[in-house]
N, C-alpha and C positions, 0 to 999 in steps of 0.2 A: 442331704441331711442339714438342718438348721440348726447353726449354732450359736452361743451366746458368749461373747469373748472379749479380748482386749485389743484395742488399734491403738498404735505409738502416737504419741506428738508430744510437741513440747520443742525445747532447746538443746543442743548441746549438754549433757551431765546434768541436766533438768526436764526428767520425763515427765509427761503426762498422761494419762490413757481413757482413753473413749471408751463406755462398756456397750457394746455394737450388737445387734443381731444377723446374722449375716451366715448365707451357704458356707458350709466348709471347706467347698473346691474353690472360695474367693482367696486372694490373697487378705496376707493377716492384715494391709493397709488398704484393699480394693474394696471393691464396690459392697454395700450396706445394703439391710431392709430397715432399719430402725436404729437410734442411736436411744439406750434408754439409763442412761448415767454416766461417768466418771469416776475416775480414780486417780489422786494427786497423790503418791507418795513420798514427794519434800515437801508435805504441808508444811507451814511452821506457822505460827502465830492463831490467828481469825481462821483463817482458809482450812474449807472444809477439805477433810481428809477423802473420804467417800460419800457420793451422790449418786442414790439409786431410786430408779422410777419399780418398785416392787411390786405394782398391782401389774404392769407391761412385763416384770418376768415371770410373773405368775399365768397370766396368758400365753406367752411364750410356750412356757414348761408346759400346761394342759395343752398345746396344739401338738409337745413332740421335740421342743428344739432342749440342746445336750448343754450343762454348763459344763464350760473349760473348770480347772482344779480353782484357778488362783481368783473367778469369778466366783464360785459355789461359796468360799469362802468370806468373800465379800459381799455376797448374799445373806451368809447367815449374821454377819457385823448389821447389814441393813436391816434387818427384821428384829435383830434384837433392841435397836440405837430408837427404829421408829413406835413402839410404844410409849416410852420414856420422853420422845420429845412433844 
């Protein structure tokens, strides 16, 4: 099954996360089909909090692949955020 999720990076008490497309029997940092945003949770300032590629999860979703809880969410922040800009 194909899923749509979050991979770690960043620093030390300074995460970062990749929003990845990727089999569910991959590890949460292994191997990818697709990397189709981020998410910066200590944005602060300028720097964008979430960056999402929405027409690649929307292809995603019609071929089959499951959003994680904490991506769905950050989905609907995407779709709301991209009219408005």
């Amino acid at each position: 099954m194909v899923k749509i999720r979050l991979t770690r990076g960043g620093a030390k008490k300074r995460p970062f996360y990749h929003i990845i497309v990727t089999d569910s029997r991959s590890a949460r940092d292994g191997r990818n089909i697709e990397r189709v945003g981020f998410y910066n949770p200590v944005a602060n300032g300028a720097e964008k909090r979430v960056e999402l590629n929405v027409e690649r999860v929307k292809h995603w979703v019609s071929q089959g692949a499951q959003l994680t809880e904490k991506v769905a969410d950050l989905y609907k922040q995407a779709v709301k955020a991209a009219p408005a800009a």
